[in-house]
Residue frames relative to the residue before (quaternion, step in Angstrom):
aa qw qx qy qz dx dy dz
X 1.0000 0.0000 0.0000 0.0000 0.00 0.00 0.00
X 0.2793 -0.6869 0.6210 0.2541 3.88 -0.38 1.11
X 0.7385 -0.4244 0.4451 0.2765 3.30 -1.95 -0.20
X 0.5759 0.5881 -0.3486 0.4483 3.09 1.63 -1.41
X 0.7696 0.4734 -0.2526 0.3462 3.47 0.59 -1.37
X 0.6092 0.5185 -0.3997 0.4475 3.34 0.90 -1.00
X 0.6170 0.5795 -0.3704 0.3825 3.71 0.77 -0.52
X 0.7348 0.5098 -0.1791 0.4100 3.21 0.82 -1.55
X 0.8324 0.2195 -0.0960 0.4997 3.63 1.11 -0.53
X 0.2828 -0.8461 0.3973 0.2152 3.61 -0.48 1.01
X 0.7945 -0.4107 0.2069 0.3965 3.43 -0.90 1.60
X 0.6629 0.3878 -0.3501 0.5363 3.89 0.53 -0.90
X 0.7331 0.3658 -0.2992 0.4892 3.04 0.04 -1.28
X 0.4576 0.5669 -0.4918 0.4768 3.85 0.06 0.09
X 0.6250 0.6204 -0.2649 0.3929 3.27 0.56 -2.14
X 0.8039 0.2911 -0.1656 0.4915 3.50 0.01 -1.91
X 0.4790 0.5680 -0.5266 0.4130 3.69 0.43 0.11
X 0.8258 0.3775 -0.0655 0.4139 3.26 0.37 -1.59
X 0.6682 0.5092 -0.2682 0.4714 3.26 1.42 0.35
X 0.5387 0.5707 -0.2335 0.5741 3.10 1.74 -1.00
X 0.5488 0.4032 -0.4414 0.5843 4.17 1.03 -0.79
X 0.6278 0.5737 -0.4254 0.3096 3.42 0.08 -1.01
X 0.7677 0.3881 -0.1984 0.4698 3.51 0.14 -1.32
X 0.5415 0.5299 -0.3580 0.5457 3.96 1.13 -0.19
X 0.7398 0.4229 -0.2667 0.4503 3.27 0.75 -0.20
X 0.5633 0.4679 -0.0795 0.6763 3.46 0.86 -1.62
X 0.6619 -0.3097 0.6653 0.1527 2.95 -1.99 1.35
X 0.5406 -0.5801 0.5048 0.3412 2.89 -1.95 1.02
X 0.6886 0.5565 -0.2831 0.3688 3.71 0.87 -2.14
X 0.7208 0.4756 -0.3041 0.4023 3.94 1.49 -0.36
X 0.7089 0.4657 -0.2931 0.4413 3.51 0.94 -0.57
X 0.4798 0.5816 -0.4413 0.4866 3.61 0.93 0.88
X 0.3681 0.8289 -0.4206 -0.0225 3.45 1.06 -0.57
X 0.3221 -0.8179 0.4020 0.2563 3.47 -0.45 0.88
X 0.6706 0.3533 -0.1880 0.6246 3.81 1.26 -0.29
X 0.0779 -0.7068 0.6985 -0.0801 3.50 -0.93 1.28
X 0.4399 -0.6169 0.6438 -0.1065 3.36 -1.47 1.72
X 0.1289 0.6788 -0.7207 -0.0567 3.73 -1.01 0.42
X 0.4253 -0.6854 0.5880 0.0592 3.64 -0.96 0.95
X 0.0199 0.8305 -0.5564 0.0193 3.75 -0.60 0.88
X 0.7658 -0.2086 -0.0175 0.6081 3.87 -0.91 0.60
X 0.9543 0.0405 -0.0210 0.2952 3.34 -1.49 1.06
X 0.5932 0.4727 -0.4115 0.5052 3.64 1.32 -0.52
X 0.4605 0.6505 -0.6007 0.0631 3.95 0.44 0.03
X 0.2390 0.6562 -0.6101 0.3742 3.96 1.50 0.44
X 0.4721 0.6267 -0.5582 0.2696 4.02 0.18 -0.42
X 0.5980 0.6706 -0.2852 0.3339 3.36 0.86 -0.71
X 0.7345 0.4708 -0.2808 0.4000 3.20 1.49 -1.06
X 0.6636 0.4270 -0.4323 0.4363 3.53 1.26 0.34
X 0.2431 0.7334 -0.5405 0.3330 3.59 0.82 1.37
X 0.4097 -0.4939 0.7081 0.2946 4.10 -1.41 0.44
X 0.8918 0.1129 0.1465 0.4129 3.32 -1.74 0.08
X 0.0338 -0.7749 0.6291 -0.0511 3.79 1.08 0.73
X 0.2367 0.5999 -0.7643 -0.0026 4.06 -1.56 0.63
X 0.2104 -0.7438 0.6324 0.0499 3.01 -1.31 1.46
X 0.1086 -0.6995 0.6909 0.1467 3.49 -1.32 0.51
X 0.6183 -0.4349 0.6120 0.2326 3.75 -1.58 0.47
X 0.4180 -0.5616 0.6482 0.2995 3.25 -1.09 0.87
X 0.6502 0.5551 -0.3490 0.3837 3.67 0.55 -1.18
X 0.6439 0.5599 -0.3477 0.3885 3.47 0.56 -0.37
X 0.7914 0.4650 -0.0237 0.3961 3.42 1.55 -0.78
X 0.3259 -0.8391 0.4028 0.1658 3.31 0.32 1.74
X 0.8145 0.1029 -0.4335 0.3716 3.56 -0.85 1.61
X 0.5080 0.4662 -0.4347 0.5794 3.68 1.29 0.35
X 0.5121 -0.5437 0.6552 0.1135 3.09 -1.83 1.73
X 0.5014 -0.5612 0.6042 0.2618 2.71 -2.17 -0.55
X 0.4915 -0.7324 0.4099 0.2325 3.14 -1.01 1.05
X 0.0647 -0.8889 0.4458 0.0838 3.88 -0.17 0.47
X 0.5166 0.6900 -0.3210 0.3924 3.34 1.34 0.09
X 0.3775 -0.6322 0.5335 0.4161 4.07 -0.28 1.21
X 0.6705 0.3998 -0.4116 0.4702 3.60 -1.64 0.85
X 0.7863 0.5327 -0.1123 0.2923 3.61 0.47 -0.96
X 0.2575 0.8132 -0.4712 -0.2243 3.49 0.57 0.04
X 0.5087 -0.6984 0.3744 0.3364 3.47 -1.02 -0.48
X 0.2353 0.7488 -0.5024 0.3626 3.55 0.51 1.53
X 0.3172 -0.6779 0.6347 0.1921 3.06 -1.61 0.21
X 0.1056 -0.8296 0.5470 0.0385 3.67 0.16 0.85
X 0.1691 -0.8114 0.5529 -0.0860 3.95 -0.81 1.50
X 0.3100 0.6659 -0.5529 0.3934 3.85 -0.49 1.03
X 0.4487 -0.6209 0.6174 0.1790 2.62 -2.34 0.12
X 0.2958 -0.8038 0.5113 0.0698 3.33 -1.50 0.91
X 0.6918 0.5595 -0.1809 0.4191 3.65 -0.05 -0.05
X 0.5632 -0.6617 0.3705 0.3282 3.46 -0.67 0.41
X 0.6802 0.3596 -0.2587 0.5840 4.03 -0.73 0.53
X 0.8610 -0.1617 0.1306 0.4642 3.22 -0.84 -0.39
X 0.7351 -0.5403 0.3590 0.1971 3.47 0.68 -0.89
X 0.1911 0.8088 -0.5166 -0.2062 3.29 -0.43 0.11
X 0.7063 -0.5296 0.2821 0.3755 3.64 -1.23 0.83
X 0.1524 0.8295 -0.5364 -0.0306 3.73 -0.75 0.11
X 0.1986 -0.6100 0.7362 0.2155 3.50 -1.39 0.65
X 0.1690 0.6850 -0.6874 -0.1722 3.25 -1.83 0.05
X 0.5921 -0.4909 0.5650 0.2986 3.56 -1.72 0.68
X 0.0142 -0.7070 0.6744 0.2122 3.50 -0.52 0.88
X 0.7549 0.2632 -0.0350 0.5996 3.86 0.32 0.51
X 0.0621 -0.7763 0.6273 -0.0068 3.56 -0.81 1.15
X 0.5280 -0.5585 0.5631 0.3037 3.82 -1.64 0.48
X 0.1332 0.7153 -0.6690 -0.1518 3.35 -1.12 0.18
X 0.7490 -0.3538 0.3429 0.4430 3.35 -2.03 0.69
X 0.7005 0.6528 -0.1907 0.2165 3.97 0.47 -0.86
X 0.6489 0.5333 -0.2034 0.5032 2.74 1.92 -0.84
X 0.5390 -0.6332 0.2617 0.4900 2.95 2.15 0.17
X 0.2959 0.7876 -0.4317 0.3253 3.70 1.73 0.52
X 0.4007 -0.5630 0.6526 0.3108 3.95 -0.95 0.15
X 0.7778 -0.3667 0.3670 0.3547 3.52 -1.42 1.19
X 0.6130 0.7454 -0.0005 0.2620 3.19 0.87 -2.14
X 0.7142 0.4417 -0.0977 0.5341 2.96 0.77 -1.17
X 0.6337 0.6551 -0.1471 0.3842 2.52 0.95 -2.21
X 0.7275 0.3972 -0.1088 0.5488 3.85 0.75 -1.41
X 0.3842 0.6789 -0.5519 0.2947 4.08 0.89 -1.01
X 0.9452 0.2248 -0.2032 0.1213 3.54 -0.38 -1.09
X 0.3613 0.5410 -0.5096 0.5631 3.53 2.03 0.94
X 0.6674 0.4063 -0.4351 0.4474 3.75 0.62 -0.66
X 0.5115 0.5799 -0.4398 0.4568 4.12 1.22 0.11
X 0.7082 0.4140 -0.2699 0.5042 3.47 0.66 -1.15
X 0.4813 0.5946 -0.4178 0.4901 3.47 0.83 -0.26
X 0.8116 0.3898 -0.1552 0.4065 3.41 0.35 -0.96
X 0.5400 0.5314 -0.2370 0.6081 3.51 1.25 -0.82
X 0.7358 -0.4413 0.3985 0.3241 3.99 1.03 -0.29
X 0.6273 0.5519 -0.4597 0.3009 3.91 0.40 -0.65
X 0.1966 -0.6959 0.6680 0.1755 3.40 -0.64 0.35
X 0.7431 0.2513 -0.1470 0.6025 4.47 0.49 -0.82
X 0.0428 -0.6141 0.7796 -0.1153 3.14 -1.23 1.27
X 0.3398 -0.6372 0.6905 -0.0410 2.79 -1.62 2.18
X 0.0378 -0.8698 0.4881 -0.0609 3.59 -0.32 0.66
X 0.0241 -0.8755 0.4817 -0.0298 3.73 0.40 1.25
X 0.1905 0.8074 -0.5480 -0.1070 3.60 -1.35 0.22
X 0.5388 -0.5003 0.4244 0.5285 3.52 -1.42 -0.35
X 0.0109 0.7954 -0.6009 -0.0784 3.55 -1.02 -0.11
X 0.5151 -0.6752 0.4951 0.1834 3.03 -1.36 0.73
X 0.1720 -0.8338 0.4651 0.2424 4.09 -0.15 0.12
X 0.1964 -0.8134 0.5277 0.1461 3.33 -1.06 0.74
X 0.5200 0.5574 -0.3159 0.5649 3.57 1.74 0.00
X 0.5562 -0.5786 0.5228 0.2871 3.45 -1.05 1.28
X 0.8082 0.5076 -0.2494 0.1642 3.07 0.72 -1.79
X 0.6466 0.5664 -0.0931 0.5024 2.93 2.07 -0.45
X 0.0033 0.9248 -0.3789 -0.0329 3.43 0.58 1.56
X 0.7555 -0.3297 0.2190 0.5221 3.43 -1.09 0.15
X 0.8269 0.4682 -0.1685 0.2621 3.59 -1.17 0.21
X 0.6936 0.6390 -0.2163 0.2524 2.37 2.02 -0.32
X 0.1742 -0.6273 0.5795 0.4902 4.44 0.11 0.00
X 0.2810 -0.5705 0.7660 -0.0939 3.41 -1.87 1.64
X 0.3125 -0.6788 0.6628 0.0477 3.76 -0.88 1.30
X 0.2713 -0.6840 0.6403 0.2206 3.47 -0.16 0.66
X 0.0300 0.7344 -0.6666 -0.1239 3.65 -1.19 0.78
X 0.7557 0.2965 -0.0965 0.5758 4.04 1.34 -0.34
X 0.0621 -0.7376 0.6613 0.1213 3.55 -0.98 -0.10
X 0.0471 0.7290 -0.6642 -0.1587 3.62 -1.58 0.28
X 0.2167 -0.8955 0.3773 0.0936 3.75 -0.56 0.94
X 0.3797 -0.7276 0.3793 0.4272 3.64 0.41 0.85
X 0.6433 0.5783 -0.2527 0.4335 2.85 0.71 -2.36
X 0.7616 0.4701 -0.3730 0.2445 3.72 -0.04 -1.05
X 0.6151 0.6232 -0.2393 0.4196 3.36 1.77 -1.38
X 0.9060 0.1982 -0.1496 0.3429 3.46 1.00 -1.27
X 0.7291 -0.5151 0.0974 0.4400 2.95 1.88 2.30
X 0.8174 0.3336 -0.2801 0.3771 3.51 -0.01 -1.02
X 0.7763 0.1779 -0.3520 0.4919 3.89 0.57 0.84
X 0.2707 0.7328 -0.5939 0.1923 3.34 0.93 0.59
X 0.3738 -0.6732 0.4969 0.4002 3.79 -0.45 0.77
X 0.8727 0.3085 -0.2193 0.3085 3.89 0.11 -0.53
X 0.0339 0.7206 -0.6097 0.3284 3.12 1.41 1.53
X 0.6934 0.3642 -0.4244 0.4543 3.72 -1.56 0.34
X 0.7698 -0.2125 0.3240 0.5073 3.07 -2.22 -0.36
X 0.4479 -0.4667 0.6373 0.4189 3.92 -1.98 0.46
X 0.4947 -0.6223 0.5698 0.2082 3.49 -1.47 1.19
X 0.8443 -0.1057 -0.0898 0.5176 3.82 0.76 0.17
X 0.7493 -0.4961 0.3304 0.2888 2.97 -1.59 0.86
X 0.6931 0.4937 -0.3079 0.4255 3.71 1.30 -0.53
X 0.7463 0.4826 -0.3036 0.3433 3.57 1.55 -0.57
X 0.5588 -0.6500 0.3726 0.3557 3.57 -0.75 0.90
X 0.5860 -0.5780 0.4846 0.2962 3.31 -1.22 0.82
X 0.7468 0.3181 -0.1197 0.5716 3.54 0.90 -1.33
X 0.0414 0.8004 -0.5784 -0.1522 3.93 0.32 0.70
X 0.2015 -0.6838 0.6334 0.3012 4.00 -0.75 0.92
X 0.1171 -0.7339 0.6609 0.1044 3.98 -1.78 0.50
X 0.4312 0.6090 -0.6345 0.2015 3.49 0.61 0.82
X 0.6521 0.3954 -0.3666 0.5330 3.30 1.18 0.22
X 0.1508 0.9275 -0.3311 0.0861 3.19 0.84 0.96
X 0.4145 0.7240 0.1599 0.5277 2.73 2.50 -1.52
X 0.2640 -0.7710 0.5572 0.1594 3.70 0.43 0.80
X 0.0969 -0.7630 0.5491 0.3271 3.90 -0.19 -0.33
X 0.4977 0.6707 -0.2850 0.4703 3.38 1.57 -1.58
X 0.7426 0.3933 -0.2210 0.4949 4.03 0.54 -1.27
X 0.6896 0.5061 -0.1682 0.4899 3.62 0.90 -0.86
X 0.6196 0.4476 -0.2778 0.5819 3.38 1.60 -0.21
X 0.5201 0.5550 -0.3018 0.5748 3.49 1.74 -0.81
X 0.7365 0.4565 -0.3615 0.3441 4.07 0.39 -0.83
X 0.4861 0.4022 -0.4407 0.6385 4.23 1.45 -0.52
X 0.7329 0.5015 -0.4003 0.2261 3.37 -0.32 -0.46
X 0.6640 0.3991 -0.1721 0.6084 3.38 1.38 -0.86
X 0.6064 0.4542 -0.3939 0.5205 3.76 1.11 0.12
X 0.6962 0.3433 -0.3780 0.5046 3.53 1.04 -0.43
X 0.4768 0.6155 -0.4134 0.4722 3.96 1.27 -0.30
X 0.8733 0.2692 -0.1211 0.3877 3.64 1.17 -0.67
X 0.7064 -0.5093 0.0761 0.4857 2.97 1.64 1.39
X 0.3722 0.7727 -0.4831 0.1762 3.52 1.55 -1.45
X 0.2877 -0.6172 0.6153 0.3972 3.73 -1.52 0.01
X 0.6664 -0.4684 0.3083 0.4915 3.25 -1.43 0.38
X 0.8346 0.3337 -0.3241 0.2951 4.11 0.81 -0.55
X 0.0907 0.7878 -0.4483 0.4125 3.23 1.44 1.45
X 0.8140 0.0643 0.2032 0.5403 3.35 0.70 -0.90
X 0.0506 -0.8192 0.5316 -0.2092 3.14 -1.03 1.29
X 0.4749 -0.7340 0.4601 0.1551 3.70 -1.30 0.14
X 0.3631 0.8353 -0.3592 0.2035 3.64 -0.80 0.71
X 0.4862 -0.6296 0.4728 0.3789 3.45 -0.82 0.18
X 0.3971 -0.7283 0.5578 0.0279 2.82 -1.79 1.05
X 0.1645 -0.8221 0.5274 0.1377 3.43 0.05 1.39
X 0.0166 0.8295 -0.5414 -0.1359 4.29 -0.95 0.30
X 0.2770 -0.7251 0.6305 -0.0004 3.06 -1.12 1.50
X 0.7085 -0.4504 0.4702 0.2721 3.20 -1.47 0.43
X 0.2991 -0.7025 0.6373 0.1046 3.33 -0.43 -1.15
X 0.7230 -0.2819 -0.5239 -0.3513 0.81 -2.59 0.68
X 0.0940 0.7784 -0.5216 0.3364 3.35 0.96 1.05
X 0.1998 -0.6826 0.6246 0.3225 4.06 -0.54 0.55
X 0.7254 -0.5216 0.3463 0.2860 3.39 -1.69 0.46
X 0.4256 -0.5928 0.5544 0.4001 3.72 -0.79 0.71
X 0.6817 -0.4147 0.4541 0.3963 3.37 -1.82 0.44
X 0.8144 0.3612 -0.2092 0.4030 3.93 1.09 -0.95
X 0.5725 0.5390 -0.4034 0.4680 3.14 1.83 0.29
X 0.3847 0.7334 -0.3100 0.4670 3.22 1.65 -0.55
X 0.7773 0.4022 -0.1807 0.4487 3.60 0.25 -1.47
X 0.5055 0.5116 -0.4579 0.5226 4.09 0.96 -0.89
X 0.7595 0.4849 -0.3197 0.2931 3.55 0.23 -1.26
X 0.5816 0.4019 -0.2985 0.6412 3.96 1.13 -0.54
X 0.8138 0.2360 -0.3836 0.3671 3.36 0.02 -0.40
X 0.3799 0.5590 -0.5882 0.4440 3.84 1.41 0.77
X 0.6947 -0.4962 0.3901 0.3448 3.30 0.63 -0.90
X 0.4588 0.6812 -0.4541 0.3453 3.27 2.18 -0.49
X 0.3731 -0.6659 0.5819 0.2807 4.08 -1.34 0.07
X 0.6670 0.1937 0.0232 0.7191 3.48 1.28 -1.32
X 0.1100 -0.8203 0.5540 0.0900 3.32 -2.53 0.27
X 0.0590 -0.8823 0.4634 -0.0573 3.36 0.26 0.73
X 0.4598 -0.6260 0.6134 0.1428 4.01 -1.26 0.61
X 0.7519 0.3850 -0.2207 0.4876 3.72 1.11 -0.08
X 0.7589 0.5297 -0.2599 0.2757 3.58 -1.41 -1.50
X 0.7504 0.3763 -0.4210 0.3435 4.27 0.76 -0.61
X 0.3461 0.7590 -0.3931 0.3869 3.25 1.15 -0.45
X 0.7756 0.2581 -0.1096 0.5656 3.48 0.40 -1.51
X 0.6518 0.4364 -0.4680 0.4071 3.86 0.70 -0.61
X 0.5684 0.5587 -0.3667 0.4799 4.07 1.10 -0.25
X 0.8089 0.2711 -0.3630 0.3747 3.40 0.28 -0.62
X 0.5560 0.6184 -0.3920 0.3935 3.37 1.50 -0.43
X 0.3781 0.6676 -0.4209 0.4839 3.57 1.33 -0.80
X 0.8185 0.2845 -0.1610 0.4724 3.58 0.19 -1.80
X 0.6218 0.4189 -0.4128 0.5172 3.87 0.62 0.35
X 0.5458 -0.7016 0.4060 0.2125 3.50 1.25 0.50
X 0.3829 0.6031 -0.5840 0.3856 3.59 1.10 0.90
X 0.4758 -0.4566 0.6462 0.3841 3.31 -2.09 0.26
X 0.2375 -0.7395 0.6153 0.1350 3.70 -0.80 0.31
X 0.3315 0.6713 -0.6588 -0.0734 3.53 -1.38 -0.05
X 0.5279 -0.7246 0.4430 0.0044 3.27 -1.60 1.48
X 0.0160 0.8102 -0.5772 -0.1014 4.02 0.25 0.17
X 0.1468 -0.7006 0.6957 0.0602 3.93 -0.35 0.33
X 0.3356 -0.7302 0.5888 -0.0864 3.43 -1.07 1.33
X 0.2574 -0.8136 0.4718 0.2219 3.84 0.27 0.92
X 0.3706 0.8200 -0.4063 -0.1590 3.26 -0.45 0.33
X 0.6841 0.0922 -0.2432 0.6815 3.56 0.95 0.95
X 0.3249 -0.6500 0.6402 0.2491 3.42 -1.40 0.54
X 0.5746 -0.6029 0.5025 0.2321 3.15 -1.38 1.83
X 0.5738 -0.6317 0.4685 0.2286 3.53 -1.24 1.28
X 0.2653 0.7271 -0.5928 0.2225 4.17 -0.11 0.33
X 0.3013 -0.6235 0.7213 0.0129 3.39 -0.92 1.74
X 0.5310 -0.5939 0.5897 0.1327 2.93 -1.46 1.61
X 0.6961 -0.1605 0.1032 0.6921 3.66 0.59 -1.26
X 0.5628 -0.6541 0.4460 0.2375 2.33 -1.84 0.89
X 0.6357 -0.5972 0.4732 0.1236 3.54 -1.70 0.68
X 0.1659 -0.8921 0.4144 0.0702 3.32 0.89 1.01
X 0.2858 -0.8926 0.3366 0.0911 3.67 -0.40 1.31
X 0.5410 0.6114 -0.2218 0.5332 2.60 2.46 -0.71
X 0.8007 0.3921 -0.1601 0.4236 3.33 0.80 -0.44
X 0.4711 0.3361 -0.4884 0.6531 3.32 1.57 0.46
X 0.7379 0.4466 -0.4248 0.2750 3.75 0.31 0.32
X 0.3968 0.7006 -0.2810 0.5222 2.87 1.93 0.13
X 0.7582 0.4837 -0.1362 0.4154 3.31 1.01 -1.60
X 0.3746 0.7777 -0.2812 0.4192 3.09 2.14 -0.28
X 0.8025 0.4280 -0.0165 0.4152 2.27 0.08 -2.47
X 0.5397 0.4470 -0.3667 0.6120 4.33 1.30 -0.27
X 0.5388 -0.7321 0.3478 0.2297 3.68 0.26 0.08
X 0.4042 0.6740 -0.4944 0.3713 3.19 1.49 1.18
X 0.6833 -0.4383 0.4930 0.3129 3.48 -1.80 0.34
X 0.2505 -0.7639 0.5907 -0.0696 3.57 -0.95 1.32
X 0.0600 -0.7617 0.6402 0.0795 4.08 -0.36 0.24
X 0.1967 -0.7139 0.6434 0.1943 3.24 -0.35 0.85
X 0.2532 -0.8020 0.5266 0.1242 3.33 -1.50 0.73
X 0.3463 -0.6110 0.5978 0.3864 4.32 -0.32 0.47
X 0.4068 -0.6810 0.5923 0.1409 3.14 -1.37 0.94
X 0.3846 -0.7757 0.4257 0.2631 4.32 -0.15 0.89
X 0.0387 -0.7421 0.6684 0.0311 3.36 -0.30 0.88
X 0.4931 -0.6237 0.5830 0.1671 3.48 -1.66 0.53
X 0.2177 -0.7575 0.6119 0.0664 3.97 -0.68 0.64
X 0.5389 -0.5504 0.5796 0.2660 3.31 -1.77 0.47
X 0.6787 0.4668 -0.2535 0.5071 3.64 0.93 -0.75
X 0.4460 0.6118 -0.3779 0.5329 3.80 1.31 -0.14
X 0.8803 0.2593 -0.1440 0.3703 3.27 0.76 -1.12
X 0.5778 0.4570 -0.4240 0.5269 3.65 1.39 0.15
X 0.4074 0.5629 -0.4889 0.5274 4.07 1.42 0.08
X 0.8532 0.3058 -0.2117 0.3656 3.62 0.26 -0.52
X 0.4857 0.5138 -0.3796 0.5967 3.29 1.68 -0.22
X 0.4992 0.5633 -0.3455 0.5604 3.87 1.02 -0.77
X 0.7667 0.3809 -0.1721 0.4873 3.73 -0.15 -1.16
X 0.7916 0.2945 -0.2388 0.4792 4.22 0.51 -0.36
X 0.3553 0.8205 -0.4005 0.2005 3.29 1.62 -0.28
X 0.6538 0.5017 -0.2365 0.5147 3.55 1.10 -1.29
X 0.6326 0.3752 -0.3655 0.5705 4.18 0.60 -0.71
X 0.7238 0.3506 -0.4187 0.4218 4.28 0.06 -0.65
X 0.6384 0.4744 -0.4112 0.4452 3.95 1.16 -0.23
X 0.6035 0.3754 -0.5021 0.4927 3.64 0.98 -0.81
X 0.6292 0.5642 -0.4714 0.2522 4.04 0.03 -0.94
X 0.6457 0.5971 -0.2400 0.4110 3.35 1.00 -1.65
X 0.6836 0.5062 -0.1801 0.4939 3.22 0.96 -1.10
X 0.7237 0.3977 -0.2787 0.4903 4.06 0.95 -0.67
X 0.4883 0.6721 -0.2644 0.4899 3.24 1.45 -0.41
X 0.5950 0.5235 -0.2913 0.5358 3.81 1.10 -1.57
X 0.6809 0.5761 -0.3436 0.2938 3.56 1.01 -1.42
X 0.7295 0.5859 -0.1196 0.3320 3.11 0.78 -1.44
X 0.5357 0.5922 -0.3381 0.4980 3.57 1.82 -0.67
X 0.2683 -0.8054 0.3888 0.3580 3.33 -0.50 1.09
């Protein structure tokens, strides 16, 4: 959504635009969908455990950008999940972030769509980075908290400006931010689907700008705030959904453990130890990749679709 537009048209009227294409496209029994899904690095395979799949093109849809991030594509993806008849579902095959150089706005447009189209539960999935030993790669991480730099120090807080309606609260509170009821639904459907108990886990979700991975000393502030996991995406949309009155739940997707040097490797003193005439080992410093993390979004893709999917079941 440019500036030009977001100006030129007011947020409802945006809404019913982008809903009214929507429903021209989309089956009647599909474009109601009451449960809405965002996909995050590499898991946009979720899609393939849809009934009656109808996709639509972001491009087709006046105020949604384009996703540009490898992993991500840029679709809307319509169906049913669940056994019997079904239940309705949107999902994001591919989300916007602030990094890609997107306005909040944009960035948030398509929970304040599913809102409108009907969803009341938003399943919200990403990659993440871990900052807890205890919490190794591979693992699916229930978000149960969140802390947001960007939000704390104002200048990306998505609901900066005028309140977009008359029904949302000026002062939105998020310690209830965290479905418990949906988060109580996600162990249950991991243990309904054989998962072991260290398959999955709990924690806070710490969000960083981007898209720079963390230094080894930004890495460490963040565990020793208290975060468990990190990620460049998912509050954005869990805030405004909060303020569109959805139940939310968050699944974080390990996929690399965030580099953070216990101690530090003293350079002066291996040049010292040099310069006395001892043996040195240089050492390669670990750096974290984007392709690290769509190999493992690639590789868990099948366990976050069956969960997402037993989870959908379980909602009454």
């Amino acid at each position: 959504m440019s500036k030009e537009t977001a100006n030129a048209i007011p947020l409802s009227d945006l809404l019913e635009k982008t809903c009214k294409t929507i429903r021209s496209l989309v089956p009647e029994h599909l474009s109601s969908p009451r449960i809405g899904i965002v996909c995050g690095s590499g898991l946009s395979s979720l899609a393939s455990s849809l009934r009656e799949p109808q996709f639509v093109e972001y491009s087709k849809l006046e105020g949604f950008a384009e996703s540009t991030v490898p992993g991500h594509k840029s679709t809307l993806a319509f169906g049913l999940i669940g056994p019997g008849e079904g239940k309705p579902v949107v999902a994001m095959l591919g989300r916007f972030h602030p990094y890609e150089g997107y306005a909040l706005a944009s960035v948030t447009y398509p929970i304040r769509v599913m809102k409108a189209l009907g969803v009341q539960k938003i399943l919200i999935t990403n990659a993440a980075g871990s900052l807890n030993p205890k919490i190794p790669v591979g693992t699916i991480v229930t978000i149960r908290d969140h802390f947001a730099l960007p939000n704390l120090a104002g200048a990306l807080h998505p609901l900066l400006g005028p309140v977009t309606s008359p029904s949302h609260a000026r002062f939105l509170p998020l310690s209830d931010a965290y479905s418990p009821s949906l988060r109580r639904l996600a162990f249950l459907a991991a243990h309904k689907l054989g998962l072991p108990d260290d398959a999955t886990d709990e924690g806070v979700y710490a969000w960083v700008s981007g898209p720079t991975y963390e230094t080894p000393a930004e890495g460490l502030f963040l565990r020793r705030s208290g975060a468990d996991v990190v990620g460049m995406s998912t509050i954005p949309e869990v805030v405004v959904a909060r303020e569109e009155g959805l139940e939310v739940l968050v699944l974080s997707l390990v996929t690399n453990m965030v580099v953070i040097n216990e101690t530090y490797r003293s350079i002066k003193d291996e040049v010292k130890a040099e310069l006395a005439g001892n043996l040195v080992t240089q050492q390669e410093t670990a750096t974290v990749s984007h392709g690290e993390v769509l190999e493992m979004g690639k590789a868990k893709a099948e366990v976050m679709m069956q969960l997402v999917a037993e989870i959908i079941s379980l909602i009454e």
